[in-house]
Structure formats: structure tokens, C-alpha cells
C-alpha positions as protocol buffer text, in pm:
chain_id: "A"
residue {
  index: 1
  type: UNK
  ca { x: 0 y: 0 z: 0 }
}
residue {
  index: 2
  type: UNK
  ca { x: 122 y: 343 z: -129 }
}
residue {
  index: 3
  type: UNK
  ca { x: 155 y: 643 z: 136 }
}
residue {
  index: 4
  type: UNK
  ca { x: -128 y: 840 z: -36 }
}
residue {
  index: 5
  type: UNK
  ca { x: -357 y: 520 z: -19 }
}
residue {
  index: 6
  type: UNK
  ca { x: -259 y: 429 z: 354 }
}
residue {
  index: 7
  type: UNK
  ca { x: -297 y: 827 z: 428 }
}
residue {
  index: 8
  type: UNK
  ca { x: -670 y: 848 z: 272 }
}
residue {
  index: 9
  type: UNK
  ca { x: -746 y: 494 z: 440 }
}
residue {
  index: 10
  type: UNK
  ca { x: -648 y: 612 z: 820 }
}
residue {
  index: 11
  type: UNK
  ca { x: -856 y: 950 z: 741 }
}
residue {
  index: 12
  type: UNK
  ca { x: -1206 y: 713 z: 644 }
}
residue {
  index: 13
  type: UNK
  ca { x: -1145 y: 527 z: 968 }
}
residue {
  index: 14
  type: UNK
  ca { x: -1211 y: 803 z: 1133 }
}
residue {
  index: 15
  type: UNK
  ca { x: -1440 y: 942 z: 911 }
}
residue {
  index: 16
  type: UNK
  ca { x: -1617 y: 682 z: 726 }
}
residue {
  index: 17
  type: UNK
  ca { x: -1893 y: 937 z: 554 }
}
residue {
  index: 18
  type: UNK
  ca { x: -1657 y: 1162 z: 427 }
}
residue {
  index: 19
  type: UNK
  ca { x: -1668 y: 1088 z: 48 }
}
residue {
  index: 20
  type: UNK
  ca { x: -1387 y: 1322 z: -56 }
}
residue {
  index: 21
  type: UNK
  ca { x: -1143 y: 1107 z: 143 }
}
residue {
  index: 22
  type: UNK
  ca { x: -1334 y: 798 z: -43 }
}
residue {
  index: 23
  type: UNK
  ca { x: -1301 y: 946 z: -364 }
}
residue {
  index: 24
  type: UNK
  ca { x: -892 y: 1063 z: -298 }
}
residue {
  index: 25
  type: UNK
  ca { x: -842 y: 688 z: -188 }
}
residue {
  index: 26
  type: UNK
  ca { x: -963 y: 616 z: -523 }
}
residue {
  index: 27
  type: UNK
  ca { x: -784 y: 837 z: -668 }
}
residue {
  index: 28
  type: UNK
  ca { x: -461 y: 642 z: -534 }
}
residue {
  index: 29
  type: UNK
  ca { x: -552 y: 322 z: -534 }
}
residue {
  index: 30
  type: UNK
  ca { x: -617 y: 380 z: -987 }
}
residue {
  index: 31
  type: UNK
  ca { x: -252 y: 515 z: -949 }
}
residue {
  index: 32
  type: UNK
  ca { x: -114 y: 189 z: -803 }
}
residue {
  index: 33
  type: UNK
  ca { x: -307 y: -26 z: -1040 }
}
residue {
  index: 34
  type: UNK
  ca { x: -518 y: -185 z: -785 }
}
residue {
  index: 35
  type: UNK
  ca { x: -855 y: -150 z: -1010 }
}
residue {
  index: 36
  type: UNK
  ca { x: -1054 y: -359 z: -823 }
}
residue {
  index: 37
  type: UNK
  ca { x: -1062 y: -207 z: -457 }
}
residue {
  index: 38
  type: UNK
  ca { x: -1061 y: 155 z: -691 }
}
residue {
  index: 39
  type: UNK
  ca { x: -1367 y: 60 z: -822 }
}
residue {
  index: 40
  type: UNK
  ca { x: -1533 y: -72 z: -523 }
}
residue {
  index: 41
  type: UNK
  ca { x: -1473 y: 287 z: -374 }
}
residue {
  index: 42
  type: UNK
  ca { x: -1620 y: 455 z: -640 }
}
residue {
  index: 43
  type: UNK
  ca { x: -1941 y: 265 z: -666 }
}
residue {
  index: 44
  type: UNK
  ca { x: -1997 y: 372 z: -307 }
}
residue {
  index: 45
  type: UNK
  ca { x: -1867 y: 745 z: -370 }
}
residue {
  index: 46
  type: UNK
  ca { x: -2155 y: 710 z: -661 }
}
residue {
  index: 47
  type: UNK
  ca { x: -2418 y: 556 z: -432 }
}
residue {
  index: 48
  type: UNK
  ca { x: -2403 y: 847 z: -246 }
}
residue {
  index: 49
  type: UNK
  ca { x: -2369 y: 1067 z: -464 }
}
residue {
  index: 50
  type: UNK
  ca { x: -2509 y: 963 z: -802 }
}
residue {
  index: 51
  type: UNK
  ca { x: -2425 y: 1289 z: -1021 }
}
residue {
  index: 52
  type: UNK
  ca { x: -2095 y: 1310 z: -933 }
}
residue {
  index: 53
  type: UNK
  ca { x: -1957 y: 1341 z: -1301 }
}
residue {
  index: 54
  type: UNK
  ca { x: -1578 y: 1298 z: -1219 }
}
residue {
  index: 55
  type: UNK
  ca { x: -1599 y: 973 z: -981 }
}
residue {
  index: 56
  type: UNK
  ca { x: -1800 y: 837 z: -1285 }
}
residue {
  index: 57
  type: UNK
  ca { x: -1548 y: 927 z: -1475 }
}
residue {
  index: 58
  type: UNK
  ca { x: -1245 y: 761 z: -1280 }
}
residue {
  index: 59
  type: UNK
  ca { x: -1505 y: 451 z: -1287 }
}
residue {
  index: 60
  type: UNK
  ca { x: -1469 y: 405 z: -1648 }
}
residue {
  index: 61
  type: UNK
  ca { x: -1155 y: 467 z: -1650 }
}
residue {
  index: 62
  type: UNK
  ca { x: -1085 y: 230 z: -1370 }
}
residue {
  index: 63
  type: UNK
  ca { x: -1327 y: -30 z: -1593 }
}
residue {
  index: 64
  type: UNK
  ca { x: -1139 y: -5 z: -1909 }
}
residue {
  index: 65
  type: UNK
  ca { x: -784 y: -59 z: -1822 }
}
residue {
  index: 66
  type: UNK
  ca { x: -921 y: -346 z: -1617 }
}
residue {
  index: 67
  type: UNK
  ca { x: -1042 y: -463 z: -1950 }
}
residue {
  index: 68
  type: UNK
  ca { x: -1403 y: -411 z: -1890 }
}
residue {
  index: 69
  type: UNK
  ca { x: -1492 y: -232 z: -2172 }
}
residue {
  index: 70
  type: UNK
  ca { x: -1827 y: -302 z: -2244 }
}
residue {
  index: 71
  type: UNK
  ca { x: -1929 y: -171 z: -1893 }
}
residue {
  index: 72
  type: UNK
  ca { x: -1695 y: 98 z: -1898 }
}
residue {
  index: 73
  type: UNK
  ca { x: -1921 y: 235 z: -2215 }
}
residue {
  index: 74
  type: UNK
  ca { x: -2168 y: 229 z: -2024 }
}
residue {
  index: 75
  type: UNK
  ca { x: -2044 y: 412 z: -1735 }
}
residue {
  index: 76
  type: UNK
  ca { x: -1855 y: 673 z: -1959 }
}
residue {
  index: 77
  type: UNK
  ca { x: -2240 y: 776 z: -2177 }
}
residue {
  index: 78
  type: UNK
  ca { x: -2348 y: 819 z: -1818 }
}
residue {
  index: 79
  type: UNK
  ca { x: -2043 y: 1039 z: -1725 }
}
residue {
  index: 80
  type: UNK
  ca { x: -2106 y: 1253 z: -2087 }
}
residue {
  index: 81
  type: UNK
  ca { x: -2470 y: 1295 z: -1994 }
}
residue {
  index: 82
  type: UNK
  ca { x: -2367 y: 1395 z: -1632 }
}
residue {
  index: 83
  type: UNK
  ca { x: -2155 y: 1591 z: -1780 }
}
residue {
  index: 84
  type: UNK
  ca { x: -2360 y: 1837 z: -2002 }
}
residue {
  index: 85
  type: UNK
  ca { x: -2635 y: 1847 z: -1796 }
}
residue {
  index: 86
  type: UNK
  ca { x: -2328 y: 2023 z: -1558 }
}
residue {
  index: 87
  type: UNK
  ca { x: -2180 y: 2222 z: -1829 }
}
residue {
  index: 88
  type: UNK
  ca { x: -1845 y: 2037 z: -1819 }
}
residue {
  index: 89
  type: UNK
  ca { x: -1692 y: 2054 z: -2156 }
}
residue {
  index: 90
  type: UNK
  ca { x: -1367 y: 1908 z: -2069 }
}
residue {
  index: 91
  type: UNK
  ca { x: -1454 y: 1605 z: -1898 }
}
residue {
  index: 92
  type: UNK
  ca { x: -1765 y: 1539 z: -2155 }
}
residue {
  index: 93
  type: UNK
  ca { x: -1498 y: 1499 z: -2418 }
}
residue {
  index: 94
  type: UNK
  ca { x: -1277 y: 1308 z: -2249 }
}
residue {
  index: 95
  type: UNK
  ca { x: -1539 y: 1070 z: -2177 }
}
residue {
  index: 96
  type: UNK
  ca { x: -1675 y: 1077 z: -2520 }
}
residue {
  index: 97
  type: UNK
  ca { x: -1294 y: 1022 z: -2651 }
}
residue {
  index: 98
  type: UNK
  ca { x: -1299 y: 726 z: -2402 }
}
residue {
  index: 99
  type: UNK
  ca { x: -1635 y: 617 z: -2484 }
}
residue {
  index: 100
  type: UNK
  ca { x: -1506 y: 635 z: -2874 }
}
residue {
  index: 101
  type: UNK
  ca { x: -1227 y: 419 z: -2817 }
}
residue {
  index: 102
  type: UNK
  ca { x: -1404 y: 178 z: -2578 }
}
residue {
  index: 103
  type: UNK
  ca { x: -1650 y: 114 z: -2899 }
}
residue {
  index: 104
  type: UNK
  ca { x: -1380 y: 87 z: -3122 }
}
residue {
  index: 105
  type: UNK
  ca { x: -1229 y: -193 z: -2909 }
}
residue {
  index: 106
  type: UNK
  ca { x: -1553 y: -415 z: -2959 }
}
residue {
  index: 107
  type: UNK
  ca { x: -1475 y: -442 z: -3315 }
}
């Protein structure tokens, strides 16, 4: 376990609600490759918070270079409507770029 993951896991122990910690230890846990336990974190983040554009964008991201594609598609059309009903430009293209490639992958 990294610093930054171990750091972000000591600060949910004592604050378990706090989804900004949840979403940071995220956040280091896609840096260290360990998709699965990323993921896991950002479903709940999402539970909680289901229009949070940019954990639904990690998820795909955490999805697709676990080799999930298909799902990842579906999280990333999610993540481009989240994002224009928020006015995100940046982050709608980079999911649609993602979502683009994710498609291209099936063929």
C-alpha cells in the first residue's frame, strides 16, 4: 500500500462518511493499479452521490484498463450525460474520446 492510499485509508477510519477522502483513496488506489478495490470505492462514492460526473469518470476509466470495456461504455455515456447536464466541456470529451475508443475496441 502506497503512502497516499494508507494516508486516505487512516482518514475514512475516522471518518467513514466523508466521500472526498473515499473518492482521494480512489484516486490512489487507480494510481497503483489496484482496479478492483478503486472501483469498489467509487461505486460507493456514486451511491451516495449519483451525479458526481468525475468519480463516474475515474469509474470508467478504472473499468477499461481493467479490460471491462463493455461496462466501462456504459459508465462513460453516463459520465457525458452527467456531464452536459453540468456544463463540463472538458470532462464530456474526455469521456466521449474514451467512450469512442471503448466502442472501437468491440470491433
Amino acid at each position: 500500500m502506497s503512502e497516499r492510499s494508507a494516508l486516505f485509508r487512516k482518514k475514512l477510519e475516522g471518518n467513514p462518511e466523508n466521500h472526498l477522502f473515499r473518492f482521494s483513496l480512489s484516486q490512489a488506489l487507480f494510481e497503483e493499479g489496484r482496479l478492483a478495490e478503486c472501483m469498489d470505492e467509487l461505486e460507493n462514492c456514486l451511491a451516495a452521490k449519483p451525479d458526481w460526473m468525475i468519480a463516474s469518470l475515474l469509474l470508467g476509466k478504472a473499468k477499461k484498463e481493467a479490460g471491462r470495456t463493455e461496462e466501462a461504455a456504459v459508465v462513460f455515456e453516463e459520465t457525458v450525460r452527467m456531464a452536459r447536464e453540468q456544463n463540463h466541456e472538458g470532462p464530456e470529451e474526455e469521456a466521449r474520446a474514451l467512450l469512442t475508443e471503448c466502442r472501437e475496441s468491440k470491433q
